[in-house]
PDB file with one MODEL, atoms N, CA, C and O in Angstrom:
MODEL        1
ATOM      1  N   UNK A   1      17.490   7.679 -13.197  1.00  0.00           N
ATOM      2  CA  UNK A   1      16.693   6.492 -13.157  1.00  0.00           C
ATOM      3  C   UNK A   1      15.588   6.626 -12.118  1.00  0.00           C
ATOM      4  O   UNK A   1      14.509   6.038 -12.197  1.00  0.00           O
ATOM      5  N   UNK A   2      15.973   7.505 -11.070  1.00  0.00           N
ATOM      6  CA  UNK A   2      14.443   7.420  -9.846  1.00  0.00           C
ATOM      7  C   UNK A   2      13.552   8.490 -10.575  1.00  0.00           C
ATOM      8  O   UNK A   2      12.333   8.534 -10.405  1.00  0.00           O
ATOM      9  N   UNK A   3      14.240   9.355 -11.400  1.00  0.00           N
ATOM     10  CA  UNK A   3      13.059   9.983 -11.724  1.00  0.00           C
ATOM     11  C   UNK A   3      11.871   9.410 -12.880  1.00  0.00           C
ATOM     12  O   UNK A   3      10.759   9.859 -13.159  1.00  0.00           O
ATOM     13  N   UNK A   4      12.554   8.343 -13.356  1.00  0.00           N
ATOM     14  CA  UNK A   4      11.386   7.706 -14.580  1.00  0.00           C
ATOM     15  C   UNK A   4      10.738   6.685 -13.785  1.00  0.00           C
ATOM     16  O   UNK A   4       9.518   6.525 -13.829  1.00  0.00           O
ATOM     17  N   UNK A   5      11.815   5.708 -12.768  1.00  0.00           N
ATOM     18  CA  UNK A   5      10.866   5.383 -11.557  1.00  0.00           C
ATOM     19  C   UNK A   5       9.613   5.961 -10.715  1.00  0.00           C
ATOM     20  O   UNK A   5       8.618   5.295 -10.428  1.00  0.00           O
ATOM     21  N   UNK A   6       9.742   6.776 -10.507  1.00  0.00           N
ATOM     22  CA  UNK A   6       8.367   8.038  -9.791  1.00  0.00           C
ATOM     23  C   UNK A   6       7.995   8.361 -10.957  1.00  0.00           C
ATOM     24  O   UNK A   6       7.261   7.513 -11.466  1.00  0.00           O
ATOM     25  N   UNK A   7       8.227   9.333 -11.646  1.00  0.00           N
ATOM     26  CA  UNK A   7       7.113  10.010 -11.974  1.00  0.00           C
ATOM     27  C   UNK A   7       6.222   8.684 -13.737  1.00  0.00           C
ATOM     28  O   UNK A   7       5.089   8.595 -14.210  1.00  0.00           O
ATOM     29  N   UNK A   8       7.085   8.243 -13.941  1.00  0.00           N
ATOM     30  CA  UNK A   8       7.020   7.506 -15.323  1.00  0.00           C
ATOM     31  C   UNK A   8       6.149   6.448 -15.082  1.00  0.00           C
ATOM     32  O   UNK A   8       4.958   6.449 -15.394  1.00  0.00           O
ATOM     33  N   UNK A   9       6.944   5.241 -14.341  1.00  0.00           N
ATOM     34  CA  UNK A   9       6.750   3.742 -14.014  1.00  0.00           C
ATOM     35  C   UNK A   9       5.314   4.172 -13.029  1.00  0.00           C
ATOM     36  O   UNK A   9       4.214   3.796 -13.435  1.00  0.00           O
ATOM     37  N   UNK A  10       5.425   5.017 -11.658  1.00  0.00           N
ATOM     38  CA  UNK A  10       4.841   4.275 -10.759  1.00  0.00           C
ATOM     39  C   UNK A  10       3.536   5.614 -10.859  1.00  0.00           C
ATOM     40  O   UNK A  10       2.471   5.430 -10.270  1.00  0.00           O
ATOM     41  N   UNK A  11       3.737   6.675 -11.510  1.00  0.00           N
ATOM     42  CA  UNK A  11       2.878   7.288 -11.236  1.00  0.00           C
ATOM     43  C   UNK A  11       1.864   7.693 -12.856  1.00  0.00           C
ATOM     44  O   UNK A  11       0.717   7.276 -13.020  1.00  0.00           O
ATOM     45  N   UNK A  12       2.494   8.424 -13.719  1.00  0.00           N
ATOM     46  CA  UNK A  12       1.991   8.194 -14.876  1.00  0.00           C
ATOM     47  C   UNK A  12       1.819   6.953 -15.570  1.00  0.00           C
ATOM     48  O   UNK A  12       0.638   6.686 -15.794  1.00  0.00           O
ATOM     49  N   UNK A  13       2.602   6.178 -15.946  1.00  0.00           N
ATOM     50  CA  UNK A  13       1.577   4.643 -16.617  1.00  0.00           C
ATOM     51  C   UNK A  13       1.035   3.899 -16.025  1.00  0.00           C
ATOM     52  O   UNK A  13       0.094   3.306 -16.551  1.00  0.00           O
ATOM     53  N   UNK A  14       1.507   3.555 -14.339  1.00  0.00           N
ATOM     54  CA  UNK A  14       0.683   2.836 -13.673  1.00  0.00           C
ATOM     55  C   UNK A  14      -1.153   3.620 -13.855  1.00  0.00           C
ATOM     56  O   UNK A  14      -2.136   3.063 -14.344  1.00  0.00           O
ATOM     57  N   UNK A  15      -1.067   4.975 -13.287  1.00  0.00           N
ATOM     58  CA  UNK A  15      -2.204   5.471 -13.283  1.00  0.00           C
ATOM     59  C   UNK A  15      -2.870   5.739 -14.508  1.00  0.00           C
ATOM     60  O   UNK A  15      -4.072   6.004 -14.461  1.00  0.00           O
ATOM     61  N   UNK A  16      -2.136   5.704 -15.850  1.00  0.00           N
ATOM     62  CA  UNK A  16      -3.184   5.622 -17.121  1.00  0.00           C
ATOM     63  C   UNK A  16      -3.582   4.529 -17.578  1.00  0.00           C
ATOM     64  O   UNK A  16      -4.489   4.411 -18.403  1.00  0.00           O
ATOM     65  N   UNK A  17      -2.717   3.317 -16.912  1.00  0.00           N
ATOM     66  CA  UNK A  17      -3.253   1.750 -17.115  1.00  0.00           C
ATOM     67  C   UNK A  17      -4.454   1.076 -16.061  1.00  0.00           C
ATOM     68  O   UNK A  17      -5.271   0.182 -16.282  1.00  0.00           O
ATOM     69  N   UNK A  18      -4.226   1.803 -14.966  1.00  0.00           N
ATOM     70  CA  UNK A  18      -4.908   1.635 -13.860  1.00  0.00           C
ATOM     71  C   UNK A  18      -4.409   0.119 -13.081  1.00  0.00           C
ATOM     72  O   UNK A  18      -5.100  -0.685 -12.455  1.00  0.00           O
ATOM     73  N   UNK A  19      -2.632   0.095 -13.463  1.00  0.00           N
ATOM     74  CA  UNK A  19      -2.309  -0.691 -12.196  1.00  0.00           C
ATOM     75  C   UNK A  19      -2.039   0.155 -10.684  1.00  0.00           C
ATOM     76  O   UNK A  19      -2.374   1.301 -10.383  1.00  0.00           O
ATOM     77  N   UNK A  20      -1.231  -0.986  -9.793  1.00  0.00           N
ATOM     78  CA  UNK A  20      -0.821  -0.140  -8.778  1.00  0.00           C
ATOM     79  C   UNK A  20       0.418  -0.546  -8.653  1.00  0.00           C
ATOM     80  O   UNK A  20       0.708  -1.357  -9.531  1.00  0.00           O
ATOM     81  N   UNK A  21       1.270  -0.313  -7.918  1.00  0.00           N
ATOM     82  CA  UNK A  21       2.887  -0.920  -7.593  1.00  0.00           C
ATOM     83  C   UNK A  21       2.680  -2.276  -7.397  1.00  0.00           C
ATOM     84  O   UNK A  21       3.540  -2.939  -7.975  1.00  0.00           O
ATOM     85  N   UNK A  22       1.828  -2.962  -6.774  1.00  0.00           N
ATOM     86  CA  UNK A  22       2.094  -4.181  -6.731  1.00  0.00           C
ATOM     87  C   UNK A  22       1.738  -5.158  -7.814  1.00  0.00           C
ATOM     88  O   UNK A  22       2.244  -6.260  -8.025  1.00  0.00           O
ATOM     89  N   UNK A  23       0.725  -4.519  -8.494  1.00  0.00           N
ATOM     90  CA  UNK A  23       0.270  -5.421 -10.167  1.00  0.00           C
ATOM     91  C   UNK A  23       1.235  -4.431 -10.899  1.00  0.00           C
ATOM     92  O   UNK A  23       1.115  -3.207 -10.866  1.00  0.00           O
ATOM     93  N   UNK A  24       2.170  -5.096 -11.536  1.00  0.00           N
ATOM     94  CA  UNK A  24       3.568  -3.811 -12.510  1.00  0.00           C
ATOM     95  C   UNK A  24       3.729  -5.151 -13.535  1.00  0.00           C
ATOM     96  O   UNK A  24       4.155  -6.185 -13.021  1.00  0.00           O
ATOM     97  N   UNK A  25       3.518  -5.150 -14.442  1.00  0.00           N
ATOM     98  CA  UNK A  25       4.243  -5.937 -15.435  1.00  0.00           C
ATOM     99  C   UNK A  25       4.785  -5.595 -16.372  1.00  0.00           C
ATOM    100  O   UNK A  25       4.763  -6.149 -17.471  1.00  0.00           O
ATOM    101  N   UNK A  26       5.811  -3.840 -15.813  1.00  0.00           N
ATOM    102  CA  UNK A  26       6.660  -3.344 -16.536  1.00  0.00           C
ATOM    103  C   UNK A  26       8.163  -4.342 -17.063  1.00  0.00           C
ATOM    104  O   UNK A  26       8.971  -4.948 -16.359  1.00  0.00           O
ATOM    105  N   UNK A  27       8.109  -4.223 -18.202  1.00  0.00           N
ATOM    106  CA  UNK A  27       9.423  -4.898 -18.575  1.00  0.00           C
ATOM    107  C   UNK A  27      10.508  -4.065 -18.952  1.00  0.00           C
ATOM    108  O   UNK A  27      10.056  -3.316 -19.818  1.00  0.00           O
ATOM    109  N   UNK A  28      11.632  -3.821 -18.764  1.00  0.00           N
ATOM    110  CA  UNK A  28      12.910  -2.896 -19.838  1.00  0.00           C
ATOM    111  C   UNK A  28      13.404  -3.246 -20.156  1.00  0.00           C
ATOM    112  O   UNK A  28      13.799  -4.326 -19.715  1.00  0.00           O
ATOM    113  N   UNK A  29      14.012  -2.549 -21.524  1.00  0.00           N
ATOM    114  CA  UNK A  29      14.807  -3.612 -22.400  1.00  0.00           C
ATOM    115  C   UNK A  29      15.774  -2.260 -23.165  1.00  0.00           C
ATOM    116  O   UNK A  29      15.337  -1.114 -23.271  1.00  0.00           O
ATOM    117  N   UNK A  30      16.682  -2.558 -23.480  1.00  0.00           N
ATOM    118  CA  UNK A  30      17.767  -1.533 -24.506  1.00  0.00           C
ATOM    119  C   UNK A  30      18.544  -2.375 -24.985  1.00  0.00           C
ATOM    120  O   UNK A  30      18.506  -3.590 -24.785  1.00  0.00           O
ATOM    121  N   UNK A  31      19.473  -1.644 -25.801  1.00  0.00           N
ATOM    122  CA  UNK A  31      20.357  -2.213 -26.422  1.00  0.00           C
ATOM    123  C   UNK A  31      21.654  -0.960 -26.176  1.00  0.00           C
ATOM    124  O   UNK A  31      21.581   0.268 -26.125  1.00  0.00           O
ATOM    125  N   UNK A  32      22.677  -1.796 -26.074  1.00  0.00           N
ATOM    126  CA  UNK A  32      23.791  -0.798 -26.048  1.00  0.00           C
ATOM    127  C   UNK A  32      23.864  -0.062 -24.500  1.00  0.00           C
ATOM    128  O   UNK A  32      24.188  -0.659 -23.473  1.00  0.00           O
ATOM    129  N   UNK A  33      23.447   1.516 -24.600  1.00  0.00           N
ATOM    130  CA  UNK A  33      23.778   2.064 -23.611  1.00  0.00           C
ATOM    131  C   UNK A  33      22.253   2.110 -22.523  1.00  0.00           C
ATOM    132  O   UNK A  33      22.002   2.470 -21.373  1.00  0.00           O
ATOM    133  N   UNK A  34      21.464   1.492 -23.732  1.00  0.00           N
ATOM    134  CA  UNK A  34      20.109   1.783 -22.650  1.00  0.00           C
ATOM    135  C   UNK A  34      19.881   0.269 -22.332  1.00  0.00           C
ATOM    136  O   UNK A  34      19.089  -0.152 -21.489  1.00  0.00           O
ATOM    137  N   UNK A  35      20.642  -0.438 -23.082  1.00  0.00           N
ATOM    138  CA  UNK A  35      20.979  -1.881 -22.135  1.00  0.00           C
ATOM    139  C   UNK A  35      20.944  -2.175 -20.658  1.00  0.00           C
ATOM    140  O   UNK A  35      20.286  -2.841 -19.859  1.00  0.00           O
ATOM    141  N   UNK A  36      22.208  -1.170 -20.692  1.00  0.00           N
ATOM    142  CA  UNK A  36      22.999  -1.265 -19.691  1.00  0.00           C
ATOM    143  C   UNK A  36      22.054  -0.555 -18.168  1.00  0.00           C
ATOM    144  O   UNK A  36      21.842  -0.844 -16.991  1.00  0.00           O
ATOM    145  N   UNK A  37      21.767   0.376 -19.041  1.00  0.00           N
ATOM    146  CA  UNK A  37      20.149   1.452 -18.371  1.00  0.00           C
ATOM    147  C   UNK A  37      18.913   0.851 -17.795  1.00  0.00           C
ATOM    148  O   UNK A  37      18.309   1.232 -16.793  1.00  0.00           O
ATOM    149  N   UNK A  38      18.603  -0.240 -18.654  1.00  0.00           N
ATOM    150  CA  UNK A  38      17.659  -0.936 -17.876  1.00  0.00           C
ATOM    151  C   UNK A  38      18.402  -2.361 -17.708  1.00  0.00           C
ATOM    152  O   UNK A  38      17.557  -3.256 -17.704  1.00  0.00           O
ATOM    153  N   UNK A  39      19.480  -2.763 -17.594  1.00  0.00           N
ATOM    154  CA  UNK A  39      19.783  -3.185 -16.502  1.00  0.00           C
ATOM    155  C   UNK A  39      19.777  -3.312 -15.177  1.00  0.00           C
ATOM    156  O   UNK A  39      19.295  -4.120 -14.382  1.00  0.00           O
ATOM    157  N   UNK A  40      20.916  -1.584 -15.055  1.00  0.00           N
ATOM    158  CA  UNK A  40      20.666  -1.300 -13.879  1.00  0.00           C
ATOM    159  C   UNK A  40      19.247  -0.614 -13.339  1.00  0.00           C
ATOM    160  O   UNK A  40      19.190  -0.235 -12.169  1.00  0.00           O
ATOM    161  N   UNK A  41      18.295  -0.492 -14.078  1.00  0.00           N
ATOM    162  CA  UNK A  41      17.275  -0.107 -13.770  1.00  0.00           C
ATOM    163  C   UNK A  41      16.927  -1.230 -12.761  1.00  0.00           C
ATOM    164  O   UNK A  41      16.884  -0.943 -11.564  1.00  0.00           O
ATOM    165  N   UNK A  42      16.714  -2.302 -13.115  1.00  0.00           N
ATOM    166  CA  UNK A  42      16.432  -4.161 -12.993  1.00  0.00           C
ATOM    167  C   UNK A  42      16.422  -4.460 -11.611  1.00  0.00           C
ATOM    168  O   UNK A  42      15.551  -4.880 -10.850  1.00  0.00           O
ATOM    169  N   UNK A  43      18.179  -3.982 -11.410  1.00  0.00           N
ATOM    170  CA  UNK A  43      18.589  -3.903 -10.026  1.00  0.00           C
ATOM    171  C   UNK A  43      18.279  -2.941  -9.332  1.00  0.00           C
ATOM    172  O   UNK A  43      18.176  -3.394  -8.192  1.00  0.00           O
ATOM    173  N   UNK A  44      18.010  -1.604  -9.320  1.00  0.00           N
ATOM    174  CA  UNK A  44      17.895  -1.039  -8.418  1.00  0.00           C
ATOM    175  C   UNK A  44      16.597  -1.091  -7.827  1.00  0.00           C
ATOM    176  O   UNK A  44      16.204  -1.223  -6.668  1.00  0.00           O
ATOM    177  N   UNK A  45      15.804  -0.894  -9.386  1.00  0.00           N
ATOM    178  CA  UNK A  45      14.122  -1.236  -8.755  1.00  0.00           C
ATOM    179  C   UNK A  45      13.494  -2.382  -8.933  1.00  0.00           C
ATOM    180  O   UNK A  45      12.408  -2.195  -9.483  1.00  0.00           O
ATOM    181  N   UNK A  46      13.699  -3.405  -8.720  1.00  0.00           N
ATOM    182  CA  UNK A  46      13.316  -5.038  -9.086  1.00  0.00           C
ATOM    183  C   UNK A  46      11.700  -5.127  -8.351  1.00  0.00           C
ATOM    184  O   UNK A  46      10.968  -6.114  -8.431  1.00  0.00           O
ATOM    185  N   UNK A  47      11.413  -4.008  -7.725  1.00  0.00           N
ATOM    186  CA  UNK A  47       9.731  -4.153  -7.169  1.00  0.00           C
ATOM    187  C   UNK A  47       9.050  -3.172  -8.598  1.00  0.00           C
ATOM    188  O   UNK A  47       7.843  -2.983  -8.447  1.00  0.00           O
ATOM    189  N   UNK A  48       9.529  -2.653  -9.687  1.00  0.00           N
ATOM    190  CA  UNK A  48       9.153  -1.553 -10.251  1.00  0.00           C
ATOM    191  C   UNK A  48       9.027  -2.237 -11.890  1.00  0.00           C
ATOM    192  O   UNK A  48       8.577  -1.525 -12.787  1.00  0.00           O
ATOM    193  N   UNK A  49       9.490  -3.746 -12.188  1.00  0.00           N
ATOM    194  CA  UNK A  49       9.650  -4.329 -13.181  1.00  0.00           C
ATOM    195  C   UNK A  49       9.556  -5.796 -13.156  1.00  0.00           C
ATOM    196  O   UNK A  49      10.049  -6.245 -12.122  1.00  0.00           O
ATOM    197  N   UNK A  50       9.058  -6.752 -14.000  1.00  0.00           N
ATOM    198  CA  UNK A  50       9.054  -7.941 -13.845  1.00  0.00           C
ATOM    199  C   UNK A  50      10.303  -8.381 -14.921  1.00  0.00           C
ATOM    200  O   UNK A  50      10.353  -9.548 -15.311  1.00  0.00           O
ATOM    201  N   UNK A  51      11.199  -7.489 -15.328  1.00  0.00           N
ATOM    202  CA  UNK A  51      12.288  -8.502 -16.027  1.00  0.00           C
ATOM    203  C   UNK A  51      12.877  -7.331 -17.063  1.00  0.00           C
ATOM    204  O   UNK A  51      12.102  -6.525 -17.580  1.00  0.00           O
ATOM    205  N   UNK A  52      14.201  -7.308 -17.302  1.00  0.00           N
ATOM    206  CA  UNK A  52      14.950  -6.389 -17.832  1.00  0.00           C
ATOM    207  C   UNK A  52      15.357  -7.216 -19.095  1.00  0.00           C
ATOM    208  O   UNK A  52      15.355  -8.438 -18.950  1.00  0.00           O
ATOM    209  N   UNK A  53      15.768  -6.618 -20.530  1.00  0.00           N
ATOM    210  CA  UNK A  53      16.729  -7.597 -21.423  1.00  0.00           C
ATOM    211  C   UNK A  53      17.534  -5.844 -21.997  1.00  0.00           C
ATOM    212  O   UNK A  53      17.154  -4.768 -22.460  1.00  0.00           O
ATOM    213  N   UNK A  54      18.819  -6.526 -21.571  1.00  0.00           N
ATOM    214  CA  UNK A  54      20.114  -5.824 -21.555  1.00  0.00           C
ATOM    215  C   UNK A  54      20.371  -6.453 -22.961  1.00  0.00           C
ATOM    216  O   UNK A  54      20.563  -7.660 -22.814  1.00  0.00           O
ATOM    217  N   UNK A  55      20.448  -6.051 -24.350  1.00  0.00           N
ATOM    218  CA  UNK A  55      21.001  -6.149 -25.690  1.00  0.00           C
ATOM    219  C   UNK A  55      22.407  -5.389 -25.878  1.00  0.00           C
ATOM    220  O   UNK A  55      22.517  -4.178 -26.073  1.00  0.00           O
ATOM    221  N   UNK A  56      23.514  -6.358 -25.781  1.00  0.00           N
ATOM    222  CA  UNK A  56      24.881  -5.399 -26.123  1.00  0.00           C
ATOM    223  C   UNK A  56      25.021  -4.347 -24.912  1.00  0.00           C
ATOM    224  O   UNK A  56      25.085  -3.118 -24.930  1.00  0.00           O
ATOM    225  N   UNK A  57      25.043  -5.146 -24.002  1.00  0.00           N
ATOM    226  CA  UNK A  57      24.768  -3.839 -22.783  1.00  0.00           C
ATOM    227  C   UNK A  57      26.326  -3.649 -22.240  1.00  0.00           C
ATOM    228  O   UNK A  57      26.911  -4.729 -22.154  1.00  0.00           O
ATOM    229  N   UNK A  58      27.101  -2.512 -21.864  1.00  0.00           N
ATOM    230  CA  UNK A  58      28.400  -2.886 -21.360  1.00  0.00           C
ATOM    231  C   UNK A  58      27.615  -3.014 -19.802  1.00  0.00           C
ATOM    232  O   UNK A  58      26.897  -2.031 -19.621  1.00  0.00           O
ATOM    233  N   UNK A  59      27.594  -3.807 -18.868  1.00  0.00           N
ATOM    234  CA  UNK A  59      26.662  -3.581 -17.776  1.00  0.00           C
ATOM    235  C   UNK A  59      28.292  -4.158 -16.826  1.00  0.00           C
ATOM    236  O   UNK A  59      28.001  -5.074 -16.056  1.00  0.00           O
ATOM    237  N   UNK A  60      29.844  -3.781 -16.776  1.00  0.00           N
ATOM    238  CA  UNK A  60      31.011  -4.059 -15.979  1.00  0.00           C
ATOM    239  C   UNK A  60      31.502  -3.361 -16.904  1.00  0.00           C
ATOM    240  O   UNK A  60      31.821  -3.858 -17.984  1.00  0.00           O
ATOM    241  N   UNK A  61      31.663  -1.877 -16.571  1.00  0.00           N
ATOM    242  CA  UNK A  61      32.644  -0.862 -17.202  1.00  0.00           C
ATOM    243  C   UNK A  61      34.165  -1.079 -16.950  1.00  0.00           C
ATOM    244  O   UNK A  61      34.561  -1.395 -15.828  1.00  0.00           O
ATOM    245  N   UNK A  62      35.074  -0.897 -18.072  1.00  0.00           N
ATOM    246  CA  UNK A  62      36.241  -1.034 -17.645  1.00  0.00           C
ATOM    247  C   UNK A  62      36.417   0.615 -17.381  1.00  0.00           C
ATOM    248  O   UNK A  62      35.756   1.448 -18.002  1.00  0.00           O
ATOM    249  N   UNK A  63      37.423   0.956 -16.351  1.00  0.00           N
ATOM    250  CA  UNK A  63      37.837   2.226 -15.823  1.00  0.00           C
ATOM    251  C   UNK A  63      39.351   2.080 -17.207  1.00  0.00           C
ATOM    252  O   UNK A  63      40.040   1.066 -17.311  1.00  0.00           O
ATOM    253  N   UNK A  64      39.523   3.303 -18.052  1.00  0.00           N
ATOM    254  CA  UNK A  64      40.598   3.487 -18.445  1.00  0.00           C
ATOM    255  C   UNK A  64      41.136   2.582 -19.293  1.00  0.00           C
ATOM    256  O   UNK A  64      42.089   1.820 -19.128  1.00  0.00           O
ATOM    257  N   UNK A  65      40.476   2.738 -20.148  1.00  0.00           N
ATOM    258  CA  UNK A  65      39.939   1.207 -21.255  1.00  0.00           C
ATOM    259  C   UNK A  65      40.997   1.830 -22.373  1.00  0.00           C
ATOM    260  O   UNK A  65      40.576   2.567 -23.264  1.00  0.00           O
ATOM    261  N   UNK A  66      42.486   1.460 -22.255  1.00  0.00           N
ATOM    262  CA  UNK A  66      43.125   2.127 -23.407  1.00  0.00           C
ATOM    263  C   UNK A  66      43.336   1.041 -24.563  1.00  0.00           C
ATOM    264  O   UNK A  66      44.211   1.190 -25.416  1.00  0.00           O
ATOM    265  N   UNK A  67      42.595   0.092 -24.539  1.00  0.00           N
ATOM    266  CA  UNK A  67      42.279  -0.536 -25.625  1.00  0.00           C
ATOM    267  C   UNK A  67      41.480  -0.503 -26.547  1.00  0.00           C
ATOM    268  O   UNK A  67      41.483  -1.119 -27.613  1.00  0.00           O
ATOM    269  N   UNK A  68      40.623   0.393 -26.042  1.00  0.00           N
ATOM    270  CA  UNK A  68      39.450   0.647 -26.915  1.00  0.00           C
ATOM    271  C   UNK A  68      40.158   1.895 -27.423  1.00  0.00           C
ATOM    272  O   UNK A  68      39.889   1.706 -28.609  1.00  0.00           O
ATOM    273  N   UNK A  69      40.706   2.781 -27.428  1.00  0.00           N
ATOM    274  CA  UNK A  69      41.274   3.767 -27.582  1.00  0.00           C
ATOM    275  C   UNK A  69      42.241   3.286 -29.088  1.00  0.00           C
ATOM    276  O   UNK A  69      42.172   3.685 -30.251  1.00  0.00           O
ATOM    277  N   UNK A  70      43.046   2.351 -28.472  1.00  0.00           N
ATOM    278  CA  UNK A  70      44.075   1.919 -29.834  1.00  0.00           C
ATOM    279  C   UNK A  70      43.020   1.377 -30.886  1.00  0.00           C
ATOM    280  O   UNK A  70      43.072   1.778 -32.048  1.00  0.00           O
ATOM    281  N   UNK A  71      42.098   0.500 -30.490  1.00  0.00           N
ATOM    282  CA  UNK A  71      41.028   0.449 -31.523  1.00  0.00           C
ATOM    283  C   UNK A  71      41.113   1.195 -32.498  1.00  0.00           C
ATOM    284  O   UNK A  71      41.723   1.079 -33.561  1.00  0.00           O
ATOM    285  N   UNK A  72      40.242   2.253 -31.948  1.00  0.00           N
ATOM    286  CA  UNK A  72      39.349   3.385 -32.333  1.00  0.00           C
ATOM    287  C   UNK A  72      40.703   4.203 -33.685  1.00  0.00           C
ATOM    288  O   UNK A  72      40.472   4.525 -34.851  1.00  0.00           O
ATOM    289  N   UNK A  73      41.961   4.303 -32.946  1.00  0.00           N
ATOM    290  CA  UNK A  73      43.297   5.066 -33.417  1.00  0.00           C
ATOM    291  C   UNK A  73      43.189   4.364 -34.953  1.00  0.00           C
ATOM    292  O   UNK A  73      42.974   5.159 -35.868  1.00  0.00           O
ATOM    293  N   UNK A  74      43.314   3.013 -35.285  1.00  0.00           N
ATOM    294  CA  UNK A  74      43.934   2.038 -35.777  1.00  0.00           C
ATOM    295  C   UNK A  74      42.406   1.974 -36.935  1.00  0.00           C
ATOM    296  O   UNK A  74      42.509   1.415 -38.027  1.00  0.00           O
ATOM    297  N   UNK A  75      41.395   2.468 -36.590  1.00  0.00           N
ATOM    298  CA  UNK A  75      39.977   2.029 -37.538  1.00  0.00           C
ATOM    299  C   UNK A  75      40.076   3.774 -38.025  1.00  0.00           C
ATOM    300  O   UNK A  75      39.897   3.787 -39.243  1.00  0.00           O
ATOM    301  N   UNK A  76      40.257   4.967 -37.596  1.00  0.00           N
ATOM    302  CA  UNK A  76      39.939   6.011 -38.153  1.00  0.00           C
ATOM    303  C   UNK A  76      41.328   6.227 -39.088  1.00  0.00           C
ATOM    304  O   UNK A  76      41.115   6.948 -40.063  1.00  0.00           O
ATOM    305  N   UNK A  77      42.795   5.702 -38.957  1.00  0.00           N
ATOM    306  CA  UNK A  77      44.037   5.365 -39.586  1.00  0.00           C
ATOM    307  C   UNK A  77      43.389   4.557 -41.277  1.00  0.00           C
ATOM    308  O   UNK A  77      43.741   5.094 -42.328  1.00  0.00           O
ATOM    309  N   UNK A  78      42.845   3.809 -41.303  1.00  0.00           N
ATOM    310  CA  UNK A  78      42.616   2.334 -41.944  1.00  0.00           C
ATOM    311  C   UNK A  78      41.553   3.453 -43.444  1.00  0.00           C
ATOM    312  O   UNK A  78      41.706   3.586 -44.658  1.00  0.00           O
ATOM    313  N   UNK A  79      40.644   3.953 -42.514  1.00  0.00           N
ATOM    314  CA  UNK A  79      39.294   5.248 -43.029  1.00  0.00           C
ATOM    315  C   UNK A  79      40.095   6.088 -43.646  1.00  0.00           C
ATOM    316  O   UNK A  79      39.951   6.221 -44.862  1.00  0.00           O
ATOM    317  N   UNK A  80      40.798   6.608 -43.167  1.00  0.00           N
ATOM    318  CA  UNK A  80      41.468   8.178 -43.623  1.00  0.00           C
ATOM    319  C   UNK A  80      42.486   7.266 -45.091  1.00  0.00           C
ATOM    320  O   UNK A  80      42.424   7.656 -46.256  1.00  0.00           O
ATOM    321  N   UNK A  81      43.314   6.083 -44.642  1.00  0.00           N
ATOM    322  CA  UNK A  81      44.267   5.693 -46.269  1.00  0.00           C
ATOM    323  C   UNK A  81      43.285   5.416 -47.070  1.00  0.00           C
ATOM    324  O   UNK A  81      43.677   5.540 -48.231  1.00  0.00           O
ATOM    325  N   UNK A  82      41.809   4.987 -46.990  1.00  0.00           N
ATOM    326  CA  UNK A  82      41.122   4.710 -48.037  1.00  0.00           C
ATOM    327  C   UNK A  82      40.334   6.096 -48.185  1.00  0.00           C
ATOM    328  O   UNK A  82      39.140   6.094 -48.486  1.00  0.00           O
ATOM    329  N   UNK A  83      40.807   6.880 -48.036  1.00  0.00           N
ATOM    330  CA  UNK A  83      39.376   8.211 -48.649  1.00  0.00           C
ATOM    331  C   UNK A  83      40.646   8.830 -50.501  1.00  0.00           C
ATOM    332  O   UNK A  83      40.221   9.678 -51.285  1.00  0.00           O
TER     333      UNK A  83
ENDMDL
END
């Protein structure tokens, strides 16, 4: 993330738009995992963006998520009796 911060945000588009760091009316936005990406983008650089939208973002990871696991068991089970 600092590297699209430097070289992306503050140095290449600022300088082909001809803002500077303090005029930025960069916005980020994802869905899913780049949700979550410019989320935390949001937070870390909040001088580097005027507003993030996180779509489906997991942005509070569970550590050791064995529920998603039985999910996953129980939907490729369900796939495989119907082939």
């Amino acid at each position: 993330m600092k590297d699209f911060a430097l070289l992306l945000l503050q140095k290449s588009l600022n300088a082909r738009f001809n803002r500077t760091a303090a005029d930025n009316p960069w916005f980020v936005f994802g869905a899913s995992y780049s949700g979550a990406l410019s989320a935390w983008f949001r937070l870390k650089f909040p001088h580097l963006t005027c507003g993030s939208l996180a779509s489906s973002a997991v942005v509070l990871a569970v550590y050791n998520f064995t529920e998603f696991d039985q999910q996953v068991k129980i939907g490729v089970l369900c796939f495989l009796m119907h082939l």
